[in-house]
PAZAPA-4460 file (N, C-alpha, C; in steps of 0.05 Angstrom, whole numbers, plus 32768, in hexadecimal, padded with zeros to 4 digits):
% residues 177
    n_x    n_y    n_z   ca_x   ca_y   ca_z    c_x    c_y    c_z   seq   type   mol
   802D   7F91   7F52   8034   7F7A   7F63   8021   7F7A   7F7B     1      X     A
   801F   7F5F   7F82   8003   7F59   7F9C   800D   7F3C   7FAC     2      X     A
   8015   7F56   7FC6   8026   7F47   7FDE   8011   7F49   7FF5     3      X     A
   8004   7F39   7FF6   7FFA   7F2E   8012   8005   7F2C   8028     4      X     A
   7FF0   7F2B   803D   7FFE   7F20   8054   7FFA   7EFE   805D     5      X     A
   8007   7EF4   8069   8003   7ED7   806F   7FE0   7ED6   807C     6      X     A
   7FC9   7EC6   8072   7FB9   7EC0   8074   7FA0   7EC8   806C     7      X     A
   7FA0   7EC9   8059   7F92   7EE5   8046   7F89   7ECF   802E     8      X     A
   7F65   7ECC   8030   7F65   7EB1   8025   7F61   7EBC   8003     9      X     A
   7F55   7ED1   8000   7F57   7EDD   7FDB   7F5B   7EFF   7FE5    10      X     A
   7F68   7F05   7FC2   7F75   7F21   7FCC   7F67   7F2C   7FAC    11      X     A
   7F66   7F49   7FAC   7F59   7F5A   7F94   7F77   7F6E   7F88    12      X     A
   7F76   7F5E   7F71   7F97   7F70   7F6A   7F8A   7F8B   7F56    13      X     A
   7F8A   7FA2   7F66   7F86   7FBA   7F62   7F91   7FC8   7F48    14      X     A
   7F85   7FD6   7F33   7F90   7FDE   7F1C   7F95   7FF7   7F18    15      X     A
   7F8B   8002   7F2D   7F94   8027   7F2D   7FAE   8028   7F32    16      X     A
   7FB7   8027   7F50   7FD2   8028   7F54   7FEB   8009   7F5F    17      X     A
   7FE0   7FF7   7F58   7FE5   7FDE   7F5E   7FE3   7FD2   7F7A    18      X     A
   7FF0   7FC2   7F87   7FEA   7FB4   7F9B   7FC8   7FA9   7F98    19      X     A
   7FC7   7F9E   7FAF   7FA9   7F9B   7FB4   7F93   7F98   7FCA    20      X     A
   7F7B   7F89   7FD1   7F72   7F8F   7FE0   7F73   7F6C   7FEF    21      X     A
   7F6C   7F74   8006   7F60   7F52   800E   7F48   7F4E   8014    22      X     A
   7F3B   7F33   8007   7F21   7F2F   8001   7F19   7F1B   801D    23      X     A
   7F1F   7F1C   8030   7F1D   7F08   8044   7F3B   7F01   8054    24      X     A
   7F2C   7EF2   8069   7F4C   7EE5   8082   7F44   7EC6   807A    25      X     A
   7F50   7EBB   8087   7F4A   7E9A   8084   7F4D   7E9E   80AA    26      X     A
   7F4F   7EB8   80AF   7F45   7EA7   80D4   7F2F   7EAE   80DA    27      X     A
   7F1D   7EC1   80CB   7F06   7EC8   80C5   7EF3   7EC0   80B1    28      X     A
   7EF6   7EA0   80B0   7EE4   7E96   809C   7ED3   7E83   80B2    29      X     A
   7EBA   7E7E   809C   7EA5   7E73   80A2   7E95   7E59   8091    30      X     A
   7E9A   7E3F   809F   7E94   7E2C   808B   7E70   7E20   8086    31      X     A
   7E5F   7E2A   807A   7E43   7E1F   807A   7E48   7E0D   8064    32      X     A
   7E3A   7DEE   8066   7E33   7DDA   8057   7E14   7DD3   8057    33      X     A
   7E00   7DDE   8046   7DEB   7DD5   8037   7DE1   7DBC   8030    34      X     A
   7DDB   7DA6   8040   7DD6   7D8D   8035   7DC3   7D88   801E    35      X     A
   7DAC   7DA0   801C   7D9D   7D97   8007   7DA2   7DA1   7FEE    36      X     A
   7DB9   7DB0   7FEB   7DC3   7DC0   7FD5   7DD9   7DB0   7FCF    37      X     A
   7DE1   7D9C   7FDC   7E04   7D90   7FE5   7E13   7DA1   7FD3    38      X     A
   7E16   7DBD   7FE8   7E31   7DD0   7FE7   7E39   7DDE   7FFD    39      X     A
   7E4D   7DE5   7FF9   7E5E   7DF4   800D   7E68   7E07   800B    40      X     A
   7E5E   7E19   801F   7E61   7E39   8018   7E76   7E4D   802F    41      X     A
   7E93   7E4F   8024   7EA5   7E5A   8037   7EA5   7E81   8034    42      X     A
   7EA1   7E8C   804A   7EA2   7EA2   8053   7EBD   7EAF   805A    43      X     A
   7EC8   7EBF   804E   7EE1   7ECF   8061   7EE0   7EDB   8065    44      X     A
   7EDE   7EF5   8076   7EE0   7F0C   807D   7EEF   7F1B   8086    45      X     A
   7EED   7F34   8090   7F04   7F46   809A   7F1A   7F4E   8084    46      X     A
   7F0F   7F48   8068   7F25   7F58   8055   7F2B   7F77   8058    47      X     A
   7F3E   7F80   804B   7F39   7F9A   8044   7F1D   7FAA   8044    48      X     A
   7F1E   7FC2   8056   7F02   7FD3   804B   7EE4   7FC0   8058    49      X     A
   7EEC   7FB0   8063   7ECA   7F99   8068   7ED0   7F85   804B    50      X     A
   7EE2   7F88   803F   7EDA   7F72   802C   7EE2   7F56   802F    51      X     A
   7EC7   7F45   8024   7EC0   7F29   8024   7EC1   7F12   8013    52      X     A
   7ED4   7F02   801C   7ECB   7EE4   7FF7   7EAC   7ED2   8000    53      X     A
   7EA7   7ECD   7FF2   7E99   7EB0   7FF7   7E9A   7EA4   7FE8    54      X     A
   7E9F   7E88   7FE8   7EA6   7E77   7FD6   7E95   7E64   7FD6    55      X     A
   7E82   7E5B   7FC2   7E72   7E3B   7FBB   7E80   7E35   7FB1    56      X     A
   7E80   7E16   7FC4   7E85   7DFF   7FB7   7E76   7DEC   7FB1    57      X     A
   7E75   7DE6   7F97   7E61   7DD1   7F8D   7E68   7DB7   7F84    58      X     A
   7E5C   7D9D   7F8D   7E67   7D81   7F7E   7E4E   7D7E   7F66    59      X     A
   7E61   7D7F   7F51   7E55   7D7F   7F36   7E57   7D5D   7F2F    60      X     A
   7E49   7D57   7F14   7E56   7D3B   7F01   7E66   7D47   7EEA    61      X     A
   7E7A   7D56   7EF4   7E85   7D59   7EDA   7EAB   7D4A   7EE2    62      X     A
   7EAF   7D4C   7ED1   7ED2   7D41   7ECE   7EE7   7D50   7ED8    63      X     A
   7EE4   7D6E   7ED4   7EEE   7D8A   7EE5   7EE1   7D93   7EF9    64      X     A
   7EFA   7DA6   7EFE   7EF3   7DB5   7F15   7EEF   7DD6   7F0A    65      X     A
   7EE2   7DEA   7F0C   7EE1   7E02   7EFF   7ED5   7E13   7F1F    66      X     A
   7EE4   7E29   7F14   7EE1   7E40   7F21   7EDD   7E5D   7F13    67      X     A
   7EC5   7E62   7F1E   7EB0   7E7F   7F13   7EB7   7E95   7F29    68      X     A
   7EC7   7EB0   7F22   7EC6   7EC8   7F2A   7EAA   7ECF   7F20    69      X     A
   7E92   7ED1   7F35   7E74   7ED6   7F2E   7E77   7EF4   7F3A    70      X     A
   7E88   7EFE   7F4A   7E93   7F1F   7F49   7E86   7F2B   7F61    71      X     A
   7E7D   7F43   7F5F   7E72   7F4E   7F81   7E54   7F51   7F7C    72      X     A
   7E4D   7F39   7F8B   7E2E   7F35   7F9A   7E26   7F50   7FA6    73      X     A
   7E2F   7F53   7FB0   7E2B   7F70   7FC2   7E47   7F7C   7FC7    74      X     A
   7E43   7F9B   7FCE   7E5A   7FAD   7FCE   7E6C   7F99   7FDD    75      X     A
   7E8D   7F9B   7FE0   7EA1   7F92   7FF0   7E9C   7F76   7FEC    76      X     A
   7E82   7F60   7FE3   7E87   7F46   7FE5   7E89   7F2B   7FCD    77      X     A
   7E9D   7F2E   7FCB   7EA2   7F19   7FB3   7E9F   7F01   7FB2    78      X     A
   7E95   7EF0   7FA0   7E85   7ED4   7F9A   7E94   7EC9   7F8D    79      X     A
   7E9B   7EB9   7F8E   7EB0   7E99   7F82   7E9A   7E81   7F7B    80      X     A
   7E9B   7E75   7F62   7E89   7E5D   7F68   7EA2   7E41   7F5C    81      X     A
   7EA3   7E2E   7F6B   7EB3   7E22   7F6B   7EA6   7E02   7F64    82      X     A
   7EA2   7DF9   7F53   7E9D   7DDD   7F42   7EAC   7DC6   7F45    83      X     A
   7EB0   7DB2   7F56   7EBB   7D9B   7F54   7EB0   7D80   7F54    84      X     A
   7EC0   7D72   7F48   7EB7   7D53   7F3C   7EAD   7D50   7F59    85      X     A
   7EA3   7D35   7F57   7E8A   7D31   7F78   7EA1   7D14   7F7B    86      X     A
   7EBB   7D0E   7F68   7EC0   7CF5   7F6E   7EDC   7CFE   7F89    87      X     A
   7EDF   7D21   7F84   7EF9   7D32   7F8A   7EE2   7D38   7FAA    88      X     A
   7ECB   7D45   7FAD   7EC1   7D54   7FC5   7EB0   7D3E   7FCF    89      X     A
   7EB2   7D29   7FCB   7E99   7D15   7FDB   7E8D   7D02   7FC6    90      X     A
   7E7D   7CE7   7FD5   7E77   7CD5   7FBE   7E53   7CDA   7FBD    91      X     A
   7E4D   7CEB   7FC7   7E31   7CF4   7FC3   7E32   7D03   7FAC    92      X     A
   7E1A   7CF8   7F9C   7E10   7D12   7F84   7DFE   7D17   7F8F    93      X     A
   7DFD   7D3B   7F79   7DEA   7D4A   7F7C   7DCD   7D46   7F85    94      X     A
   7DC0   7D51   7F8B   7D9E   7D4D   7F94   7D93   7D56   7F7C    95      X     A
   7D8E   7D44   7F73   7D74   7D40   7F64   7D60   7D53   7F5D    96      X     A
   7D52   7D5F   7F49   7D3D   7D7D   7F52   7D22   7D6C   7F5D    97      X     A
   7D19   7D6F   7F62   7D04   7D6F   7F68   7CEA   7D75   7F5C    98      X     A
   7CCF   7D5A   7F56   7CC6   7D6C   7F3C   7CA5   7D70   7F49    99      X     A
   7C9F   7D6D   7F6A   7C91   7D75   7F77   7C96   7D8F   7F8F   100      X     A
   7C8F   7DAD   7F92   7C99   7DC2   7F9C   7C91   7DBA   7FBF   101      X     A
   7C9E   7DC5   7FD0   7C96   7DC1   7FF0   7C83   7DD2   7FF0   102      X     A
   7C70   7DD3   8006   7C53   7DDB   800A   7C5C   7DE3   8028   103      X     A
   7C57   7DF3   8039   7C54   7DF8   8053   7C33   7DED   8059   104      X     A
   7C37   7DD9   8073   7C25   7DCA   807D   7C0E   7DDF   808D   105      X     A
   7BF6   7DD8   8083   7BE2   7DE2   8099   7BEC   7DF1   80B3   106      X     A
   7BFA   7DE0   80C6   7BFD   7DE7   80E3   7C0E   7DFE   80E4   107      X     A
   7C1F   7DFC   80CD   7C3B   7E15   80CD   7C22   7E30   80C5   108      X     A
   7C12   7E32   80B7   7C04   7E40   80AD   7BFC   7E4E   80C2   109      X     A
   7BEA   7E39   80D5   7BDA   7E41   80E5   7BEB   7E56   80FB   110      X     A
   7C02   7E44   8107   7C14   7E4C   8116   7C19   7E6C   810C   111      X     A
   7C25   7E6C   80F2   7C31   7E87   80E8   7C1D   7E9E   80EC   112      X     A
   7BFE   7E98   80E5   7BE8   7EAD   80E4   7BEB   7EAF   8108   113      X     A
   7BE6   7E9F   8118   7BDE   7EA5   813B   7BF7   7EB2   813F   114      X     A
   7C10   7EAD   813A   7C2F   7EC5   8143   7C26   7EDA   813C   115      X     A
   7C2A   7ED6   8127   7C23   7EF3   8110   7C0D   7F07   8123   116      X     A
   7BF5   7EF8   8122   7BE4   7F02   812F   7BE7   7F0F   814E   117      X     A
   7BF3   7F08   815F   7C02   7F07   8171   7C10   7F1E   816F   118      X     A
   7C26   7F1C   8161   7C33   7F3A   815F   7C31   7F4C   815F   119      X     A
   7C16   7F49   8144   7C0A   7F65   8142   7BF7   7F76   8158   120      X     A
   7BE9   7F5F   8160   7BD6   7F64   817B   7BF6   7F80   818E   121      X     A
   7C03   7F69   8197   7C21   7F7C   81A6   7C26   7F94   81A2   122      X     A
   7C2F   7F8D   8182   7C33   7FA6   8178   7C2C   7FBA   8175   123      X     A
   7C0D   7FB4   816D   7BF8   7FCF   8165   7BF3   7FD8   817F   124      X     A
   7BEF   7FC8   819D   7BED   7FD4   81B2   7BFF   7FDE   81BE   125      X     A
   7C11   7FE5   81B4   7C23   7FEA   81BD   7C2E   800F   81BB   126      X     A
   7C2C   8005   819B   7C2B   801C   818E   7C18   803B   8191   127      X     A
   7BFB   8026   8197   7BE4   8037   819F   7BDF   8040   81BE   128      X     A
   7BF5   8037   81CB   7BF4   803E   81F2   7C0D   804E   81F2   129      X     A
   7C19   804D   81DC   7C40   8061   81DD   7C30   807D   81D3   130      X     A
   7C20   807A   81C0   7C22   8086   81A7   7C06   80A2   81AC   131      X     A
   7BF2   808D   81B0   7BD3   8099   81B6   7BD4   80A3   81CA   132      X     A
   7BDA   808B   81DA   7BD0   8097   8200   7BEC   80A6   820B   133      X     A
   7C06   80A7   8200   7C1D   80B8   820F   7C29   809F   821F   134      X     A
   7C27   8083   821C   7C2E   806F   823F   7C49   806C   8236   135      X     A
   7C59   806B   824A   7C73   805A   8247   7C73   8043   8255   136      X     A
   7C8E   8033   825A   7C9E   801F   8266   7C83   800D   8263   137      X     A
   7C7F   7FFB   827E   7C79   7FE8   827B   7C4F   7FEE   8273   138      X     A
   7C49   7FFB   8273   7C2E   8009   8271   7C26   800E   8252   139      X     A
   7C3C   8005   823F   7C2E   8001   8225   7C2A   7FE3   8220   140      X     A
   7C2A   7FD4   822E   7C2E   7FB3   8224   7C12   7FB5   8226   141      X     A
   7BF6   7FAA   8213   7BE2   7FB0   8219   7BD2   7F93   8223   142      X     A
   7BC0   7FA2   8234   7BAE   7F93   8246   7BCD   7F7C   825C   143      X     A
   7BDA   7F89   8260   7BEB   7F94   8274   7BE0   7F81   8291   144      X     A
   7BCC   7F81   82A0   7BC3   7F7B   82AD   7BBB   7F5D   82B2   145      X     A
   7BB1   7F5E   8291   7BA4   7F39   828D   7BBA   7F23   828A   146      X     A
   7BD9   7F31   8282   7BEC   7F1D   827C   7BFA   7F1C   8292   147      X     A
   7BFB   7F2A   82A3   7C01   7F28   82BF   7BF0   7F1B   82CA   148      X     A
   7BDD   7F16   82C8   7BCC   7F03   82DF   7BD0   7EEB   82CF   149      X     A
   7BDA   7ED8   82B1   7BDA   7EC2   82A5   7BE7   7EB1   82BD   150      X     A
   7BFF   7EB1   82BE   7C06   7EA1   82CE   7BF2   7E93   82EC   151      X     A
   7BEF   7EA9   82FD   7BDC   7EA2   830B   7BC5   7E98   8307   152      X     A
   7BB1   7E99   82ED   7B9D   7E87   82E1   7B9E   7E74   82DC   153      X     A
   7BBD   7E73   82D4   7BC5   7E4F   82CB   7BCB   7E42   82E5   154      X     A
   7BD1   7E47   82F6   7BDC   7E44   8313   7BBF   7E39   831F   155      X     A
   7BAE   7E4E   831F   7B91   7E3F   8325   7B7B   7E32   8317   156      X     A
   7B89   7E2B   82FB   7B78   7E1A   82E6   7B82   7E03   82F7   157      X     A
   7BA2   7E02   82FE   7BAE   7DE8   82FF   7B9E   7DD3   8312   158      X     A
   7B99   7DE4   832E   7B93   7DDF   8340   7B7A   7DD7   8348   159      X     A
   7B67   7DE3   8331   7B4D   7DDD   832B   7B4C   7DC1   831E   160      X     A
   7B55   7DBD   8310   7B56   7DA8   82F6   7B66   7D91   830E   161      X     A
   7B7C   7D93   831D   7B8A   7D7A   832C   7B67   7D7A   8347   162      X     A
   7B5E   7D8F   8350   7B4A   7D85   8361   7B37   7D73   8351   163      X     A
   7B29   7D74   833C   7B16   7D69   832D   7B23   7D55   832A   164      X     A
   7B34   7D47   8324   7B42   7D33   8318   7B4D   7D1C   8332   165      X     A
   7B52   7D26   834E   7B59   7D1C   8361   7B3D   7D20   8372   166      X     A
   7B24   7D2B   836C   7B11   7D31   8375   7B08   7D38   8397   167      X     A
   7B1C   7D46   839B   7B1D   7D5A   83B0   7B0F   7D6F   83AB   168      X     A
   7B03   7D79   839B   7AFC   7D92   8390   7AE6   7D93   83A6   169      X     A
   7AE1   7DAB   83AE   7ACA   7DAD   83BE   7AA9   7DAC   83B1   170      X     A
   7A94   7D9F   83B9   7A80   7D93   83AD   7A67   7DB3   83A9   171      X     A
   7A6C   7DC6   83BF   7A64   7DDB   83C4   7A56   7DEC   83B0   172      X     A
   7A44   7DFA   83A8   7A39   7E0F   83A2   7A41   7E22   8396   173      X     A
   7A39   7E34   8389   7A3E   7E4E   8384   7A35   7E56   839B   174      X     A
   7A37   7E72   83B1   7A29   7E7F   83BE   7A0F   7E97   83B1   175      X     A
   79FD   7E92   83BC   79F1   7EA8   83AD   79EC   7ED0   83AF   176      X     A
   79F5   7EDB   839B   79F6   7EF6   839E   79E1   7F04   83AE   177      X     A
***
């Protein structure tokens, strides 16, 4: 026999010594909806032990409604897939497949290699002023010095660029060494 407590959205009826477990709370659920998949994917948590439901829901073209025990995804978390007519969950059908694949655009490219690049620069200096030279705290961030003066460069790019442009700039010389 498998006696719950009030709010206990799926329960695991145990076959060693009976009773069972709880697979989720319903005050610990989580609702994500997928527009390009049009489904809906409910989370419960805090069962018994860490254990978890999640439930897809899918609007099909079919005449039923069906439900798949698809079993444990991973340790403690159990998967439901849940099938309903699209005339019962909404009057949208399904999306369509698609019979051209998405491409990431040039600029994302570019963008991803200069982060990327970026990081590593950080990283590896970082690694190599902790690691090589012995530095701590703020003395491994490398070339340390030059990103501390950024601000102030930009501060006097600004100021350069508004004189030239409002042409105040002084007309003057280099001095010579």
């Amino acid at each position: 026999e498998c006696t719950m407590s009030e709010g206990v959205l799926a329960a695991q009826v145990r076959t060693d010594s009976g009773g069972c477990y709880s697979l989720g709370q319903v005050k610990f659920t989580n609702w994500d909806y997928d527009t390009d998949a049009n489904q809906l994917t409910i989370t419960a948590s805090n069962g018994d032990g860490g254990r978890l439901t999640v439930v897809t829901v899918k609007c099909v073209l079919t005449k039923y409604s069906t439900v798949v025990a698809s079993g444990e995804s991973k340790p403690l978390e159990y998967d439901f897939d849940l099938s309903m007519p699209t005339n019962i969950c909404g009057t949208t059908t399904p999306p369509k497949s698609k019979s051209s694949s998405k491409s990431t655009d040039a600029g994302a490219i570019v963008l991803g290699v200069f982060f990327g690049c970026i990081g590593l620069y950080f990283l590896g200096g970082m690694v190599f002023l902790g690691v090589v030279q012995s530095k701590r705290g703020p003395d491994i961030i490398p070339h340390r010095e030059f990103w501390i003066s950024i601000p102030l460069l930009i501060k006097d790019g600004a100021y350069f660029t508004m004189a030239k442009i409002t042409g105040s700039a002084p007309r003057g010389s280099y001095s010579q060494i």
